[in-house]
C-alpha positions, 0 to 999 in steps of 0.5 A: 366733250373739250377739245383744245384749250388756249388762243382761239383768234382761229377757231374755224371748228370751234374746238378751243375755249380758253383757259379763262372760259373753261374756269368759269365753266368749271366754277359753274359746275363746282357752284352746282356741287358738280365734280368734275372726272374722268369716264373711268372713274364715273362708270365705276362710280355709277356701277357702285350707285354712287355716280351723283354729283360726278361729271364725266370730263373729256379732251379729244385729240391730245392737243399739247395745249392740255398740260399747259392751259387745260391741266391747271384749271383741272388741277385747281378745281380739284377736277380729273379728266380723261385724254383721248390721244393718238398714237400715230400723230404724237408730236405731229398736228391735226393735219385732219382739219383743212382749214386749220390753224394748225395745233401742236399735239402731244409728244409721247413725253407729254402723254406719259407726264399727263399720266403721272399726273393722274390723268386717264389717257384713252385711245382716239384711234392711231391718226383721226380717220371715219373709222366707218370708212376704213377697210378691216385691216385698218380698223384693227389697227386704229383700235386695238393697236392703238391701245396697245402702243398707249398701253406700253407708253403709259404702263397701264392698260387703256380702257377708253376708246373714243370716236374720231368726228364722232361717227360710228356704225355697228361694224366699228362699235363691235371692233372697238369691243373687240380690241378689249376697251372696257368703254366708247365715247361717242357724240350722238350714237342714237340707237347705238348707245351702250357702255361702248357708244357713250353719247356726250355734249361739246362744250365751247367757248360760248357756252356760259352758266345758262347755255351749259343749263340749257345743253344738259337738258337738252342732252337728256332729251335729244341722246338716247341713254346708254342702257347699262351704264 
């Protein structure tokens, strides 16, 4: 789980990596015989019992730092990943974080150019609410509308669905399932986790070769597995 990639001289949430961090950590991987791809992808796989050796890369929020500094790494590698995005906040910021800095995210056209380059695009609501929060009304148009608006924009119908801060509860996994996405990317879903709570490890700057060991070890041991997937 990536979020930003570029300067980090602010990182008070401690999302950005830089592009010279997220390579080394991508030559990590490839050393390991490691590839890097999107959730799509990696579940099909699975599905046909043929997921070894596949990582499943993802980049919350759209920050439009990925076509310039994340899609090049990905692209040297031979790497694909998936992009969550959100429709409501195309061209906007991430006005969620109060301490900022503020970031630029993805306009439409940007989304649409990271599409036609292969990259899954996956829905992560329509503007970063706690969707375990939101009234019912809400939910459903942070879910499945979202989906729609990407679905239209891109042209291909949306299968992924992550969770904003990573908070879920039954009540927000049974909408997303509802809204028709074929998967859920959460954080740490506990005994939640299925194919639409997929628990997932933040990476960032910090994290070099021993740290990466370390955390997909610990991964296995604190998250619970998704039965099924």
């Amino acid at each position: 789980m990536y979020h930003s990639v570029g300067d980090r001289t602010e990182d008070p949430y401690h999302v950005t990596v830089t592009p010279d961090r997220l390579a080394a950590q991508f030559d990590r991987l490839r050393r390991r015989g490691l590839r890097g791809v999107s959730l799509a992808e990696l579940l099909a796989a699975r599905a046909r019992g043929r997921g070894r050796g596949l990582v499943g890369l993802t980049f919350d929020d759209g920050y439009a730092d990925f076509l310039d500094h994340a899609l090049p790494v990905l692209r040297h590698h031979g790497f694909n990943a998936t992009l969550f995005v959100l429709p409501g906040r195309f061209g906007g910021d991430n006005a969620w974080d109060p301490l900022g800095p503020r970031k630029p995210l993805l306009t439409a056209e940007g989304v649409r150019r990271a599409a036609a380059e292969g990259v899954e695009i996956g829905s992560h609501g329509l503007t970063h609410l706690d969707l375990t929060r939101a009234d019912d009304l809400t939910l459903k148009s942070e879910t499945a509308e979202s989906g729609a608006l990407l679905a239209r924009l891109t042209g291909t119908p949306v299968a992924g669905f992550c969770y904003p801060y990573g908070t879920i509860d039954a009540r927000v996994v049974a909408a997303v399932r509802e809204a028709g996405y074929d998967y859920g990317c959460a954080i740490d879903p506990g005994p939640l986790a299925a194919r639409h709570a997929l628990p997932r490890v933040h990476i960032g700057q910090h994290d070099t070769a021993v740290r990466l060991l370390l955390k997909q070890r610990l991964h296995r041991l604190r998250r619970r597995p998704a039965a099924g997937v």
